[in-house]
N, C-alpha and C positions, 0 to 999 in steps of 0.2 A: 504493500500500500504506500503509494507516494502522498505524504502528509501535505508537501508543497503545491502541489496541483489545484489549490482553491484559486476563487478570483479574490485579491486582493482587500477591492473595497465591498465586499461582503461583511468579514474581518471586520473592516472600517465601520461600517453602521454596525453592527454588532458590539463593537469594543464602545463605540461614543454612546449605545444605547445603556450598555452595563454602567459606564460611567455616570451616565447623566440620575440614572436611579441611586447610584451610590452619592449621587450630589443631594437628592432627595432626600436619601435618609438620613446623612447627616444633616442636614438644615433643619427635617421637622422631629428627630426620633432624640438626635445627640447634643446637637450644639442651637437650640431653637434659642425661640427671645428670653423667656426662663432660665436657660442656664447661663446666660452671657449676665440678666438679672443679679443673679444669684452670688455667680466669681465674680463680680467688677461690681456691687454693689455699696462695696465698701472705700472702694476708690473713686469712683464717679457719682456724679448726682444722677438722680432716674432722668432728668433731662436730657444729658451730656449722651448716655444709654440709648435714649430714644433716636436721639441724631445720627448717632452711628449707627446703630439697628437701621434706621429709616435709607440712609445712605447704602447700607447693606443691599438693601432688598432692590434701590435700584440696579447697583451692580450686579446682582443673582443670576438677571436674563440675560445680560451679558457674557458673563461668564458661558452661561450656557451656550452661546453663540460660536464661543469663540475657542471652545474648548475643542471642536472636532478639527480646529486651523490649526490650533498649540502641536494636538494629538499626530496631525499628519507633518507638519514640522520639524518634530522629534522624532518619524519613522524616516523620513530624510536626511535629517543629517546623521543620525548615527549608521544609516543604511550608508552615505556618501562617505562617511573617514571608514568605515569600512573597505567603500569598493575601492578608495583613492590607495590605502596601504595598500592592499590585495596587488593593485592596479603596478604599482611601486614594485614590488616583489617578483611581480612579472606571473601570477597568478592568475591561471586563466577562469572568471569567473564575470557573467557582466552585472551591471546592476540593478536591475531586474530583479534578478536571482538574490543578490546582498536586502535589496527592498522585503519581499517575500519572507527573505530568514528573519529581520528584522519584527514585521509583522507577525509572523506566527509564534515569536518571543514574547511579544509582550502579552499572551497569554501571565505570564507568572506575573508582570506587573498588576491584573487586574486580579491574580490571586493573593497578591501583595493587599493591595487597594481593599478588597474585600474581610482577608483578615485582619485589618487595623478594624474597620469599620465595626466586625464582630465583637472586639476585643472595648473599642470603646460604649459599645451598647450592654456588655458584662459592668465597665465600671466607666462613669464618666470621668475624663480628667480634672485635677482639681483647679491649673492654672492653664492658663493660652501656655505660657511656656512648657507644660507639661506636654501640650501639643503639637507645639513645634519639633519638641525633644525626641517624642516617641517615634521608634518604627521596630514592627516586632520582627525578633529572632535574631536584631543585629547584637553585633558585640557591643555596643553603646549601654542596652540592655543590662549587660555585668557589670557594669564601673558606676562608680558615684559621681554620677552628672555633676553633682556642686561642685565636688572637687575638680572638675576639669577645664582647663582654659575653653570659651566660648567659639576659639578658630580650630579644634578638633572637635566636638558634634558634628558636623556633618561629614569628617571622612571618619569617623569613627561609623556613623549610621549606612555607610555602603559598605561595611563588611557585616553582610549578614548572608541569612541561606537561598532569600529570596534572590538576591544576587548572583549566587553562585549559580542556583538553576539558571538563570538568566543567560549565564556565561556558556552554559553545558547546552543549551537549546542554540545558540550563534554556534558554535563549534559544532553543533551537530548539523545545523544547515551547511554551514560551512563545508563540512565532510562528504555530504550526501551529494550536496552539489559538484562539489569537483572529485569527489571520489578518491577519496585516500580515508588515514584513517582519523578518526576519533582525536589519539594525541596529535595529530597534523592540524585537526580541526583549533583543538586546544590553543594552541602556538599561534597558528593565524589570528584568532581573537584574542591572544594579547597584545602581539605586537602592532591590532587595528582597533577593536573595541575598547583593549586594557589600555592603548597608550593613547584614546580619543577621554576615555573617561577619566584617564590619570592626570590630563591637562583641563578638565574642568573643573576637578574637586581641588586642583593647585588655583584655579583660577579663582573660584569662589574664597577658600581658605585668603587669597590675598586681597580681597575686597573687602571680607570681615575685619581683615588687621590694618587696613587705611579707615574704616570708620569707627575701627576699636576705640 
């Protein structure tokens, strides 16, 4: 069974319909007007609340809008320093094919997406920064957040399991597509995928420590 044989944007409305439900349920189940109430009640006035709740809800449908541009965005460019190393290496694969593997990956992000969602409907967060901080099954998980400088959260949160499937699904397109093996596949998506994501978590990390 060839897994890659779907049409693309199938995938596509399918992935932006999953999402737009998981935008659902956190807006009315997890993070409604109530619990923004409840954690910021003590630092804002119920007016100051309302402003921003009200400014909220304009941008909601936005969001919504715009999240299926973000979505294909992100299957582009990770799919493009894919094909560009690949392309560099003298690896015969086109991008099509990089696009495709891309897409059929982010399966795990939307199981990614989903098990946060689960996990905050078991317990809500007590702070936004709670929010920010969390993403399950990473190694960030095991450390005491306080004690940690503010510009490692975020590369500490992409070492988790979700990731590594991430990595194991790119390398397996990766493989199937040009036909070699598995560890070949591996190698390719580090020195394309590992070394596109390794200059953005550098990137981000140096934006935090200029407005540190």
């Amino acid at each position: 069974m060839n897994y890659y044989s779907f049409k693309w944007w199938q995938l596509f409305f399918f992935f932006v319909l999953v999402y737009t439900v998981i935008g659902y349920i956190n807006k009315e189940f997890i993070f409604s007007d109530d619990y923004y109430y409840s954690i910021l009640g003590g630092q804002l006035s119920e007016e100051r609340i309302a402003a921003v709740l009200k400014m909220q809800h304009k941008f909601q449908v936005v969001a919504y809008l715009v999240q299926p541009v973000l979505l294909l965005l992100k299957w582009l460019a990770i799919a493009g320093a894919i094909y560009t190393v690949l392309f560099l290496l003298d690896q015969n694969i086109s991008f099509k094919s990089c696009f495709k593997i891309v897409v059929f990956a982010e399966l795990v992000s939307i199981i990614s997406a989903l098990t946060k969602v689960f996990c905050f409907l078991i317990r809500k967060p007590d702070t936004l920064q709670d929010v920010q901080n969390f993403y399950p099954l990473s190694l960030l998980q095991l450390l005491n957040i306080k004690q940690l400088p503010s510009y490692l959260i975020y590369p500490l949160q992409q070492f988790n399991l979700f990731e590594m499937a991430y990595w194991l699904l790119i390398a397996a397109g990766i493989s199937v597509h040009m036909r070699k093996p598995l560890t070949k596949g591996l190698a390719l998506t580090a020195s394309s995928y590992g070394l596109a994501l390794g200059i953005w978590v550098l990137c981000v990390v140096f934006i935090q420590l200029q407005f540190s």
